[in-house]
C-alpha positions as CSV (number, residue, x, y, z in Angstrom):
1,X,105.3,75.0,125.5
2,X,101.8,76.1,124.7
3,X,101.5,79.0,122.3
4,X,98.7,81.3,120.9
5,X,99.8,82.9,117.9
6,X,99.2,86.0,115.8
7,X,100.5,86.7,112.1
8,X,101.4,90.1,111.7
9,X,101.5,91.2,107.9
10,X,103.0,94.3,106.8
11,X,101.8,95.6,103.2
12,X,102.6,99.4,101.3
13,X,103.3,99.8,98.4
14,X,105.4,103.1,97.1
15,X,104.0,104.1,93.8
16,X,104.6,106.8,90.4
17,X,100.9,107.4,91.0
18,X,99.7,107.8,94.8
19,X,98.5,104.9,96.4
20,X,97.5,104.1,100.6
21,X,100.2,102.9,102.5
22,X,98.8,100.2,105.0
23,X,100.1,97.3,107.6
24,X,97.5,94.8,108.1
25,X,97.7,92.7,111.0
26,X,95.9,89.5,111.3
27,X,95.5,86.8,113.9
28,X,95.9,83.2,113.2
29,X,95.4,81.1,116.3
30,X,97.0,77.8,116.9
31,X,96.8,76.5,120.1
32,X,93.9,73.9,121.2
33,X,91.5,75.4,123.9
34,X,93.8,78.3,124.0
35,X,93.0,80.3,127.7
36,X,93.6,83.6,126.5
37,X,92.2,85.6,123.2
38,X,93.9,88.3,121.3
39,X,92.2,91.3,119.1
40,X,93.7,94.3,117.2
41,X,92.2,97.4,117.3
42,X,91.6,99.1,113.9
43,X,90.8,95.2,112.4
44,X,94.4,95.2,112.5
45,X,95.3,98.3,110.6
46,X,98.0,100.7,110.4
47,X,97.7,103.5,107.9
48,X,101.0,105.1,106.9
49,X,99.3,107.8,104.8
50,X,100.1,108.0,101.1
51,X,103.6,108.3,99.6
52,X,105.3,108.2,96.0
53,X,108.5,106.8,94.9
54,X,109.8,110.0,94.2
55,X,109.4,111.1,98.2
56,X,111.7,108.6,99.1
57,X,115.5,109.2,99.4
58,X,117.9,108.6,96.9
59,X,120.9,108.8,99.0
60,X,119.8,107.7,102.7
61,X,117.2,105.3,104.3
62,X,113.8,106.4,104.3
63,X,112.2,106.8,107.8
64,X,108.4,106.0,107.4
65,X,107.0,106.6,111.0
66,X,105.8,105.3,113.8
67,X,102.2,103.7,114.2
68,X,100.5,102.1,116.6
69,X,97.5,99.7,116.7
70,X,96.4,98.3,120.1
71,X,96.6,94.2,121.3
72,X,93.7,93.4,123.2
73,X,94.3,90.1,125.6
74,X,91.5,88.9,127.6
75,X,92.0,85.5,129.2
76,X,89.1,82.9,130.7
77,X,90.9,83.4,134.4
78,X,93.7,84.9,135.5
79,X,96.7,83.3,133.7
80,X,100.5,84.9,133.4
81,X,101.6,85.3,129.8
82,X,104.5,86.5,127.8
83,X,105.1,87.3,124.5
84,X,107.6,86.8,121.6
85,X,107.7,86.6,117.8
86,X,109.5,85.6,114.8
87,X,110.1,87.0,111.4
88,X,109.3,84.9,108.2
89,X,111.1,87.2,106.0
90,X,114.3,87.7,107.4
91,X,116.5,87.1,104.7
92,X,115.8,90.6,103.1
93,X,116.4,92.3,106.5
94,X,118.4,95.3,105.2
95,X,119.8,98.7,107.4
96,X,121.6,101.2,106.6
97,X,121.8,105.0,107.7
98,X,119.6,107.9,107.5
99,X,119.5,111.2,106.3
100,X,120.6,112.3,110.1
101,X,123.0,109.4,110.6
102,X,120.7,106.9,112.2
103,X,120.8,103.5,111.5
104,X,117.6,101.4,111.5
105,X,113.8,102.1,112.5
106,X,113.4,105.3,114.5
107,X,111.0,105.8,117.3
108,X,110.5,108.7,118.9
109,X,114.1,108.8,120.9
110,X,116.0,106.1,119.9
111,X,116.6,104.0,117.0
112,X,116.7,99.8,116.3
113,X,119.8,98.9,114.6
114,X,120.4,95.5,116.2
115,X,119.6,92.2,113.6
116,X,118.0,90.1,116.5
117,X,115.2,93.1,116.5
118,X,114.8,93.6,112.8
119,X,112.2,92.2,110.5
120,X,112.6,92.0,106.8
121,X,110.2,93.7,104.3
122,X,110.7,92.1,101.3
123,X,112.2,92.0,98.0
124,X,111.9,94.5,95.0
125,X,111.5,93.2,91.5
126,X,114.6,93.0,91.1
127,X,115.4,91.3,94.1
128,X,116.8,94.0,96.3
129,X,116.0,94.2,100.2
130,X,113.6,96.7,100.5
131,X,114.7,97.6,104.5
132,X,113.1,96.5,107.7
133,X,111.1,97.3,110.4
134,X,110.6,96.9,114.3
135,X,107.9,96.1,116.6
136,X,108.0,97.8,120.0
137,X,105.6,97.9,123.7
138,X,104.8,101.2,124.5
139,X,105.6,100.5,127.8
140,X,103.9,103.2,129.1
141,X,101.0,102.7,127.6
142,X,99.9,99.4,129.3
143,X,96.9,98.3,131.5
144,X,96.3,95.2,133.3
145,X,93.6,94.0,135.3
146,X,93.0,91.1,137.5
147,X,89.7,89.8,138.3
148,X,88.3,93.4,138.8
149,X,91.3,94.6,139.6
150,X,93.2,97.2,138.0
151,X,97.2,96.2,138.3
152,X,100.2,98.7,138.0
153,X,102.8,97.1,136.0
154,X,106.1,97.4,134.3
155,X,107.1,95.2,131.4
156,X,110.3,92.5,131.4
157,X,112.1,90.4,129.5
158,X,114.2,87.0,129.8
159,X,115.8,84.9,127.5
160,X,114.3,82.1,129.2
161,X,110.0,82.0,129.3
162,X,110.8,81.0,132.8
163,X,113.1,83.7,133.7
164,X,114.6,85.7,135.6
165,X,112.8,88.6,134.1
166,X,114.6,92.3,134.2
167,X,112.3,95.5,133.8
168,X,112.8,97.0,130.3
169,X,112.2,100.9,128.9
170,X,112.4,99.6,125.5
171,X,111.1,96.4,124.9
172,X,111.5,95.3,121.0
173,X,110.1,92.2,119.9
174,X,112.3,89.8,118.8
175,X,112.5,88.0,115.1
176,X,113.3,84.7,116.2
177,X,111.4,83.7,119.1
178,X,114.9,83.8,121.8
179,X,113.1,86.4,124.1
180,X,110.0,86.5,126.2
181,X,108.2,89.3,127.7
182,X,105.9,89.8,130.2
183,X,104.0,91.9,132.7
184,X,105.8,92.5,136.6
185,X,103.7,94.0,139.1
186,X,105.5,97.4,139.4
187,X,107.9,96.9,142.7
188,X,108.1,92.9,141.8
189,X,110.2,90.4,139.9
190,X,107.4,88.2,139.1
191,X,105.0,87.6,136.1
192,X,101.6,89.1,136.7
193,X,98.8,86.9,135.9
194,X,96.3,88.9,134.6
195,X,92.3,88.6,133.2
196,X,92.9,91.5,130.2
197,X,95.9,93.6,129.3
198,X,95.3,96.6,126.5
199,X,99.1,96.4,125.2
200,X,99.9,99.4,122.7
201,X,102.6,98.0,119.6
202,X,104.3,100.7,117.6
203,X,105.4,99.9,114.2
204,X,108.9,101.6,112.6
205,X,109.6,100.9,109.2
206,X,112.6,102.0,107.4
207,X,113.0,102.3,103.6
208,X,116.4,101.6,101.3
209,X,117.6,104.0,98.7
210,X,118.7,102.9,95.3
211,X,115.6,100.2,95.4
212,X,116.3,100.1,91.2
213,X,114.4,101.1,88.1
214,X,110.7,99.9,89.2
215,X,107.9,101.8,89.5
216,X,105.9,100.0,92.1
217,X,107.9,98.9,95.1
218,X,105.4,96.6,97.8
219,X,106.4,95.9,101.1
220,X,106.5,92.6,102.1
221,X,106.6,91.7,105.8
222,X,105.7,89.1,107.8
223,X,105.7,88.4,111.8
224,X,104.2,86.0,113.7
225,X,103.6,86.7,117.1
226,X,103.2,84.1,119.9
227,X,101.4,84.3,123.4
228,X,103.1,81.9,125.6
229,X,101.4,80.7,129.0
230,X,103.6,80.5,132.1
């Protein structure tokens, strides 16, 4: 199976003294003579604004936002893709509830509370899980073109990379590579093979309480992100 891969990094770091909360994205590609290219917008990007220890909660999870930075995919000719990922840091996957109740990464109506869609951020000082985060398709959001062709598409998901494939309203990345998604002409079952796709990511992040005594607490995530040619 024939994969173009991207490593997603996640860095902020929570602070006495203020400091810029970024996740920085990068690409590193693998596969020989690879059909298809990948670019972030922003150089990969996502600014989470400036935050101190003391803003974050002492008795619930701490809900950092949603961002989103753009994947760019333009391919040689018209090929049919899909996408998955893995998480290298899942061992400090950690989730717990909210100050309303919620339990994992919130986006804008629902939240991510399910371990196969959780990525780990890393390890305090003192060893503690620091949370997790979760990497989603804004649906919505996508374009496709073929040839010069501008295609109207939904995106699905299989457990297999060659299906069957089932339109999905949320589709969350996976952390170990065990689900595939790609783009279904709207009205169809089948993947879409396409010359570019502009695919919107948002990225949820949610923060422990009781993190310990240290002053400087840096987020450590990593993701890698695979294309996979059908």
């Amino acid at each position: 199976m024939k994969r173009l891969s991207a490593l997603l990094i996640l860095a902020l770091t929570a602070a006495s003294a203020r400091a810029g909360d970024t996740v920085s994205i990068d690409f590193d590609v693998t596969a020989e003579a690879a059909a298809c290219t990948p670019v972030l917008s922003n150089n990969g990007k996502v600014d989470f604004g400036s935050r101190s220890v003391g803003s974050l909660s002492a008795h619930a999870f701490t809900q950092l936002g949603t961002r989103e930075v753009t994947l760019t995919i333009t391919c040689e000719s018209s090929t049919a893709v899909a996408i998955t990922s893995r998480d290298t840091r899942s061992s400090s996957v950690r989730v717990g509830e909210d100050d309303k109740g919620g339990v994992g990464p919130l986006f804008t109506d629902h939240y991510v509370g399910y371990a196969a869609r959780l990525f780990g951020l890393g390890f305090t000082a003192e060893n503690k899980p620091i949370g997790s985060y979760a990497i989603q398709i804004n649906a919505a959001g996508v374009t496709v073109s073929e040839g010069n062709q501008t295609v109207s598409v939904d995106i699905a998901g299989s457990e297999r990379k060659n299906g069957p494939w089932d339109t999905l309203d949320y589709p969350v990345l996976p952390t170990t590579q065990d689900y595939f998604y790609t783009f279904v002409k709207k009205g169809t079952a089948a993947p879409q093979p396409v010359s570019s796709a502009s695919v919107p990511l948002q990225i949820s992040a949610s923060v422990a309480n009781n993190l310990g005594s240290s002053q400087k607490i840096a987020l450590d995530g990593e993701a890698v992100i695979s294309l996979v040619y059908l």
